[in-house]
Structure formats: structure tokens, C-alpha cells
N, C-alpha and C positions, 0 to 999 in steps of 0.2 A: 508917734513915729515908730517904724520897724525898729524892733530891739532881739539882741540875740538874747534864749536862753541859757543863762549860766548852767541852769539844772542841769542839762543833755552833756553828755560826754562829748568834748570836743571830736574825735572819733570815734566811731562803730563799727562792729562786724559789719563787712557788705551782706548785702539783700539780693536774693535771685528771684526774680521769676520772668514765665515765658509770655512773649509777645502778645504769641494769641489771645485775645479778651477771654476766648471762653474757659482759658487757662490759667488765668490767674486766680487772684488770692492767694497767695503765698505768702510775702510778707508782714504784710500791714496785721496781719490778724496780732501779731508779736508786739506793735506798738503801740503802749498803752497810750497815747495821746488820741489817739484815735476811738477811743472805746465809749465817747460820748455821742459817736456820730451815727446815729441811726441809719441803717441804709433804706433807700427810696421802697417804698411797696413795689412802684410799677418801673421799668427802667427809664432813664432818662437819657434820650438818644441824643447825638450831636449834630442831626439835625432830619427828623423824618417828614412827611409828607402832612400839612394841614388841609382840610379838606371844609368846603364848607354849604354845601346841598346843591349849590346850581351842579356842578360837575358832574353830580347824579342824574338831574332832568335832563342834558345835552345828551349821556348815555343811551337814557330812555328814548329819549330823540331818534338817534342814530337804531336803534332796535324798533322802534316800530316802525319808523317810514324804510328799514329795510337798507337801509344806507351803509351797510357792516364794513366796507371792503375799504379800498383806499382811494374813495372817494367821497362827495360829500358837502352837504352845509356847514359842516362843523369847520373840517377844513380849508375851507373859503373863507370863514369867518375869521379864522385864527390867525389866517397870512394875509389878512386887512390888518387885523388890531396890530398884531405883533410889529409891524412894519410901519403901520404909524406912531407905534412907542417908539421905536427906535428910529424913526425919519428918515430909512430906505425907501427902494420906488417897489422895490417887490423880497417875497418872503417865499419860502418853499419849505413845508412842512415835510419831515423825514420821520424815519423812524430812529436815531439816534442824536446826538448830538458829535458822536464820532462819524457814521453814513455824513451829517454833513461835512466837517472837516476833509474826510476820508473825497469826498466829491470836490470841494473847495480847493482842496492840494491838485488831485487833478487837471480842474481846471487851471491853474495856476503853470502847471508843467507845462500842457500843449498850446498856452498863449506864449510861453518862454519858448520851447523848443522844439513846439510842434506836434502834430499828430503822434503819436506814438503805435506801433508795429502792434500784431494782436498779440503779440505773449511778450511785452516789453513795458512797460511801465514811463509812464507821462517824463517820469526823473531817472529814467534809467541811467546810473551811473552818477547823476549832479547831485553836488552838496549843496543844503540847505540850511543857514542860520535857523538856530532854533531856541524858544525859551528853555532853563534847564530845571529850573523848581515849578514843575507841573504834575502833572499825573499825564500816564503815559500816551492816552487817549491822543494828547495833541503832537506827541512826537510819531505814533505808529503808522499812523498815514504816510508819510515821506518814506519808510519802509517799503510801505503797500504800494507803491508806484517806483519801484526801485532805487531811490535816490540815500543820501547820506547825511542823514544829520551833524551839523555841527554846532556845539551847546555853547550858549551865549551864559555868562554869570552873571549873577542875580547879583540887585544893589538894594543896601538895606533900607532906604528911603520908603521902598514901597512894595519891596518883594518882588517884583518883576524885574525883567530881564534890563538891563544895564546898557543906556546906550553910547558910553565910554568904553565899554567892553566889544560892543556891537563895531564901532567904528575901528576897533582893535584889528576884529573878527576878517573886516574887507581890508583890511592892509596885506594880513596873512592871506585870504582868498579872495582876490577883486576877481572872480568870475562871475561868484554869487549872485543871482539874482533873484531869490525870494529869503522873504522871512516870515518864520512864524512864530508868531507873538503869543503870551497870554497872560491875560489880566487873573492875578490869584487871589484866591476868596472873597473876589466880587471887588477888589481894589483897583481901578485903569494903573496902567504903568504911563512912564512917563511919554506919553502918544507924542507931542509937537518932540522933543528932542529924539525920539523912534523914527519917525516920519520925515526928519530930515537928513538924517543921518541913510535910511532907504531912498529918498530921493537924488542925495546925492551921489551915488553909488546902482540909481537904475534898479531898484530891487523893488518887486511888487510884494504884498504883505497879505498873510492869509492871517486875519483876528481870532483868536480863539475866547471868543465871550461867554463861553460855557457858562461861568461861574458870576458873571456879572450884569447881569439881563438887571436892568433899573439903574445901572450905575451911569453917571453922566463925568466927565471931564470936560475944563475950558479949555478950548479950540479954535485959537485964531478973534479970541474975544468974544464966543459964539459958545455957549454950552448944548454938548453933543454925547448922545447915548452910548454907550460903548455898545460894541456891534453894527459902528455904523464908521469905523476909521481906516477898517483894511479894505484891501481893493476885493476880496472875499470874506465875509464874517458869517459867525457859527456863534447859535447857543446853541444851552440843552433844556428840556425839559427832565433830566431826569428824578428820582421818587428823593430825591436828596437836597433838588434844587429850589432858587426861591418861589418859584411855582412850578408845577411839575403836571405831568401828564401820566405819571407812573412809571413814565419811558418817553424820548421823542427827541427832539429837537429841529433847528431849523437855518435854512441855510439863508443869506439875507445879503443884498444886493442891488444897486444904481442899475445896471445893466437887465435889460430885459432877453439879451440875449442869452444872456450866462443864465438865466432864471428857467428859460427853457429847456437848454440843456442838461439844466440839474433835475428838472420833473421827468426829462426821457433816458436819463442816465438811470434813475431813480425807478425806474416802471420796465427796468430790463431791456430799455435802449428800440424801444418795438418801432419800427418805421409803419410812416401810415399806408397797408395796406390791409386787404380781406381777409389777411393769414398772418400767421407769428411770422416775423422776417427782421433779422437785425443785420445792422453794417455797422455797430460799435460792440463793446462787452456793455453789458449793462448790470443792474444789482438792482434788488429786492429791497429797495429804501425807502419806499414811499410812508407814509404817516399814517397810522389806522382812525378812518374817520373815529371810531367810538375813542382809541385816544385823543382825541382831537377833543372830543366832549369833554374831557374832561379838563385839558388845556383851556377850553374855554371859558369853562366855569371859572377857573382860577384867575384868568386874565385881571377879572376887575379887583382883585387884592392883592395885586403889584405892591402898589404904596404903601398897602396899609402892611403886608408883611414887611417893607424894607423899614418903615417907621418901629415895627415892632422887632425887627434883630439892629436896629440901630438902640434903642433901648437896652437890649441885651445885653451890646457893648460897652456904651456908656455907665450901663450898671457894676459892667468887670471892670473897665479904666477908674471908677470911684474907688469901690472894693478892694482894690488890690493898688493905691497910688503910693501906700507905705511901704511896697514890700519892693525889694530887687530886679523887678520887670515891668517889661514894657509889653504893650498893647501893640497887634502888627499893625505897621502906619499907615498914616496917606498924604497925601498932600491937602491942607485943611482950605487952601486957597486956590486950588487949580482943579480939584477931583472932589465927587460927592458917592463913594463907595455904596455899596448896597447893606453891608457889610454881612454878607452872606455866612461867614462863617469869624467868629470870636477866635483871635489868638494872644499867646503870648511867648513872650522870648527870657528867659532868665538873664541876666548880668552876667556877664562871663568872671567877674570875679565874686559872684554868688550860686555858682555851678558848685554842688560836690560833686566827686567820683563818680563817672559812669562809664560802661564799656557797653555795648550792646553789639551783636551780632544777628545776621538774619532770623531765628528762632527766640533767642533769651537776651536777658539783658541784667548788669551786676551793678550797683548803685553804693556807695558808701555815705549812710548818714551820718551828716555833720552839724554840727550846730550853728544857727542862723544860715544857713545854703541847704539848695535842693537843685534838683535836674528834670528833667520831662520825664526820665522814667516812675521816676517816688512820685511826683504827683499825678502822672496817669494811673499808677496803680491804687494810690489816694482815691481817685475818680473813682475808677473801678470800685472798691471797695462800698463806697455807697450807694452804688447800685445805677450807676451816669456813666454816660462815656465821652471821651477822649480818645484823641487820636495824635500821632506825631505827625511832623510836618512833613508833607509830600515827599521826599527822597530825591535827591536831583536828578538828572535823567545820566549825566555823565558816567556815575554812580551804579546806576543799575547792569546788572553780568549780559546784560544783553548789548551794551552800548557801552561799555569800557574799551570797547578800542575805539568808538568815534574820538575825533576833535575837541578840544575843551579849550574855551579862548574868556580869560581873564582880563582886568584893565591893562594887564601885565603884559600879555600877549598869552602863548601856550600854557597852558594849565595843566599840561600831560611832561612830566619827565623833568619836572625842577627840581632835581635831586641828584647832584653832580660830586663826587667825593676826589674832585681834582680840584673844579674851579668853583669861589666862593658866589655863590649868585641868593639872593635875595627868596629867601621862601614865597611861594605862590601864595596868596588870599585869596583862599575857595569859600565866598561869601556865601553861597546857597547852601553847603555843607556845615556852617558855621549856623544860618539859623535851622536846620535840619537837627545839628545836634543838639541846640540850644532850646530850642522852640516847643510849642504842642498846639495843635485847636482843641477847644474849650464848648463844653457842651452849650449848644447855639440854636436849638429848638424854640419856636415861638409859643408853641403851647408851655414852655416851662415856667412858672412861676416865680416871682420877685421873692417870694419865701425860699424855693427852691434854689435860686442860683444863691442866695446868700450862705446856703447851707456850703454848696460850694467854693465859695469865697474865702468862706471859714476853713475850711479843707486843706486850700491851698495855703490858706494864711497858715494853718498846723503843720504845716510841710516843713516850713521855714525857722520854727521854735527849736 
């Protein structure tokens, strides 16, 4: 069992250093617990690209039969497979994983309000529910088409967006009619209470599957892929993802109409005639067959990568079951995660001391307790990386003045020095601060993440 150190001074001077990774080392060099910990020769990333020789032949493919451009067998082949993993009727290979969303939200706008004017945006002016613990990819699109994000809070069940909160969200705004979701570190949120909670309220749902391309939820008694729940869904391929293309992503869809629309949206909108001629704006998004090569290759080690950061996980939920933290969750009976990226959350009454600001961050070591910052920089120090958790979007200086809607209601202005009202619970903020991902690479070694395990376990001495 975790046991505290008596040795360690129940308090110590705080420890500073900056965010930046390539700026640390600063503390840890001072504590002698650590001086047994050799750091890695090569770094050990938190999650880069596995590559395994087909990728290469699809490449070679694409360069000799001359197919460079954004067209191709590769990408023919990729929006068959892709779309029969995930059991849509059609797939459309992009060049980002945001190009799709960024096309997905669109489309979304002019089935809700219509065409939109040429310098006016699909959402000009309408508010859109939105997840808040994401990266920002999935909120900036509602930007890019004028409209107004409203940030839905995160429940700790599964890290996604809350759909007691969600149903909050349309008391305060019953106009609303889209939302967009997304599933974090390859976890489904909870889709049947999402989807009912949007259908009763008339809102269509743009899925943001970025991070969960293999993950499957039960669905009406039916197990179903994630990226196949919203009325428009989105992964990525990108060089981080559980398969990757180096870049890419893809837009995915029942509708063969929408499917065309996103390939002429996507190809700068070109009407068919003998000359360049458009009657929409269009964008630069199409998918490069040679990326497409490489997406291919990768296709047939879905499983076997999600088999192998499922391992990862279950290596750190053993590792670390003595210590004050918990593994980020899932639902063990409804969702079958990819589990794309390893997290953890400390016990808020096993938190020491932390401040942290956009640049630096100040940690006070205590005995038996730690924070995300002492053990990122832990991390760091042997030569692995770690990351904090996503930042909420409500959060970020670009979206502090949007809406923020808790189980509570408003999450913006609960701080009244007349009338006594009940502190807000900013649950995404809460595991933001509490939280960290955990290096989740599959080439890392069962010797290697123990090293780490040990790490964190020295954290807590």
C-alpha cells in the first residue's frame, strides 16, 4: 500500500519552472530522490507516429504511376476502408482533420439557416453548444462561419461534455440547434443520453472523432464506431493520431449528398465546366493522394495499435493502483475506448501546492502529495514527455467572454458579494488542474514505462 514518507519534510520551499518542455529542468536536478533515475538516451514522446513499410510502397505507388495531386487510388481506397470501419455509407478524405470539421460545421449551418451571403458565414451571428475540454480545433470552426460558441462542462464519468449540463445549456438557449461534441482521448462521451437530450430540443450534432477513430460505444443495443453518431462526423489522421498519415483527416457521412458537397467544397468549389468557374467560396482541402499512401498502409494496424496503447493503460492503472490517482475513465459496460492517449488525475486531497500561470508554474513539495506540475517535470527529467490536460475552451483569452453553462446553469459571474449563492463546479477546470497525459507511445517499452511508474511513484514519497 501507498505510504507517506516520514523522511521528506512535511513542507518545502516551492519549485519553479517554465512550461515550455524545452525549458525545463529546473527543479528536479535539487531532489535527491530522483538521482537514481537515469534519463532515456532517446526521448520518449507521448505519442508519435508508428510506421510500419506498407506506408512506404502506397508512397512509391503514388510517385510512379504519377498520381501526386489530390487524386488517386490511394484515396479511393482509404474512403472504402475508413467508412467501412466506422459503418458510414461514404468517407471524404481531406487534408486536416479540422478542413473536415471546419466543412462539417458548415454544412451544419446552411441545413439549419440556410445558404449563407458570400462574405457571411453559414452561423453568422447563432450560438452553438459546444464541448469544453477539447483542443481548440473543434471549437474554431463555429468561429470560421460566424457563429458563437457556447461551452458545455465536462463530467467526470468520462471527460466529455455533460449531458445534464447540455440539457441546462437549451433551458438558458432553446434556439440552439447544433451541437458539437467530442469524444477526448479516444473515450465516446456519453452518446445515447447526448442524442437524446439533442433530439429533444431539435439540434443536429457535428461528432468530433478526431481522437477516437476504433473506439466503439453501445447504441440502442447495437455496438457502433464512434464517428458514425453525429448527423456529420470528423476524424484525423494526424502525425499524433492512432494511425496517421503525417496529416489528413476525414469527413464521414450516411448522406451522399453532403459527401459531394464536402469533395466540391473541398476542390475550391469548381462548377463543372471548360474553365475555373465557382458559385460557392470554396477551400484547398482535399487529401494528398501520397498522404493517402500512407494512411493506407496504416489502415490494417488499427487493432493492433489500439490492442497495444490498451496495454499501455492497463500497465499504468496496475502501476500506479497504490498511489492517490485515478486512470481517465470510461464506461467499462457501454464504451470500448481506443485509449489513444494514458491519463491521470490526482485526489484532490493528495494535490500539494500549485499555481501555474500561461509561461511558469510554482509547485510546493509535500510529503505523500504531488500535482501535474512535479510529476511533468519528473517526466521531463528522464528524458519522456508529458502533457497537461487540454485547457477548457471557456478558459482560453480568446473565448472568455463566450457562455459557460454548468449542471448549475451559468458558469460565468457566480460570484455575488450581496447574495449568498452556491459556488459554481467548473468540472473541466477541476480535472485541467488536477490532471496530466502520460507518455502513450506504442513503441515504448514495458521496461520503459515502469521506469516511469517509478517516477511518479517518487513523486509521491
Amino acid at each position: 500500500m501507498w505510504t507517506q514518507n516520514r523522511c521528506r519534510p512535511a513542507i518545502s520551499w516551492p519549485f519553479y519552472y517554465n512550461i515550455n518542455p524545452r525549458s525545463r529542468r529546473s527543479s528536479l536536478m535539487a531532489f535527491k530522490r530522483f538521482n537514481d533515475f537515469k534519463p532515456f538516451e532517446n526521448k520518449l514522446w507521448i505519442s508519435s507516429p508508428t510506421m510500419h513499410g506498407d506506408e512506404l510502397t502506397y508512397m512509391e505507388e503514388a510517385y510512379s504511376t504519377n498520381w501526386m495531386s489530390t487524386v488517386g487510388k490511394n484515396i479511393n481506397e482509404i474512403e472504402g476502408r475508413i467508412a467501412d470501419i466506422t459503418g458510414v455509407k461514404y468517407a471524404v478524405a481531406l487534408s486536416s482533420g479540422t478542413a473536415a470539421l471546419h466543412l462539417a460545421t458548415k454544412l451544419a449551418g446552411e441545413r439549419i439557416y440556410g445558404q449563407a451571403g458570400s462574405y457571411k458565414g453559414a452561423l453568422c451571428a447563432e450560438k452553438v453548444m459546444c464541448s469544453d475540454l477539447t483542443f481548440g480545433a473543434s471549437i474554431n470552426p463555429v468561429a470560421y462561419e460566424g457563429g458563437e460558441a457556447v461551452f458545455i462542462d465536462t463530467e467526470y464519468d468520462t471527460w466529455n461534455m455533460d449531458p445534464v449540463a447540455l440539457e441546462r445549456a437549451f433551458q438558458i438557449y432553446p434556439s440552439v440547434k447544433l451541437v458539437v461534441l467530442a469524444h477526448l482521448y479516444g473515450t465516446p462521451g456519453k452518446i445515447d443520453e447526448l442524442r437524446k437530450v439533442c433530439e429533444r430540443h431539435g439540434a443536429l450534432i457535428v461528432e468530433d472523432a478526431a481522437e477516437s477513430l476504433g473506439a466503439r460505444y453501445l447504441y440502442k443495443n447495437t455496438w457502433k464506431e464512434a464517428g458514425s453518431f453525429g448527423d456529420y462526423n470528423c476524424i484525423s489522421f494526424n502525425g499524433n493520431k492512432i494511425i496517421t498519415g503525417s496529416s489528413g483527416g476525414m469527413f464521414l457521412t450516411d448522406s451522399k449528398e453532403d459527401a459531394d458537397k464536402v469533395r466540391k467544397w473541398s476542390t475550391q468549389s469548381r462548377e463543372r465546366a471548360p474553365w475555373y468557374q465557382h458559385e460557392e467560396i470554396g477551400y484547398n482541402y482535399r487529401m494528398s493522394n501520397v498522404i493517402a499512401g500512407v494512411v493506407r498502409g496504416q489502415i490494417p494496424y488499427l487493432q493492433n495499435h489500439i490492442e497495444r496503447k490498451k496495454a499501455i493503460y492497463e500497465r499504468y492503472k496496475d502501476g500506479l493502483k497504490n498511489l492517490p490517482v485515478r486512470m481517465n475513465p470510461y464506461d467499462e459496460k457501454r464504451s470500448m475506448p481506443n485509449y489513444w492517449l494514458s491519463c491521470m488525475i490526482v485526489d484532490e486531497d493528495a494535490m500539494c501546492q500549485q499555481v501555474r500561470d500561461d509561461q511558469k508554474t510554482v509547485f510546493i513539495p509535500e510529503s505523500g502529495k504531488s500535482c501535474p506540475s512535479e510529476i511533468l517535470e519528473a517526466i521531463d527529467y528522464i528524458n519522456a514527455e508529458g502533457r497537461p490536460i487540454w485547457k477548457p475552451m471557456h478558459a482560453q483569452p480568446i473565448y472568455r467572454a463566450h457562455a459557460f453553462v454548468t449542471v448549475q446553469g451559468s458558469g460565468r459571474g457566480r460570484s455575488d458579494a450581496y447574495i449568498d449563492v452556491n459556488e459554481a463546479h467548473d468540472v473541466g477546470m477541476d480535472i485541467f488542474n488536477r490532471g496530466l497525459c502520460l507518455p502513450s507511445d506504442i513503441k515504448m517499452t514495458p521496461e520503459q514505462q515502469d521506469v516511469i511508474i517509478d517516477v511518479i511513484k517518487a513523486c509521491f514519497e
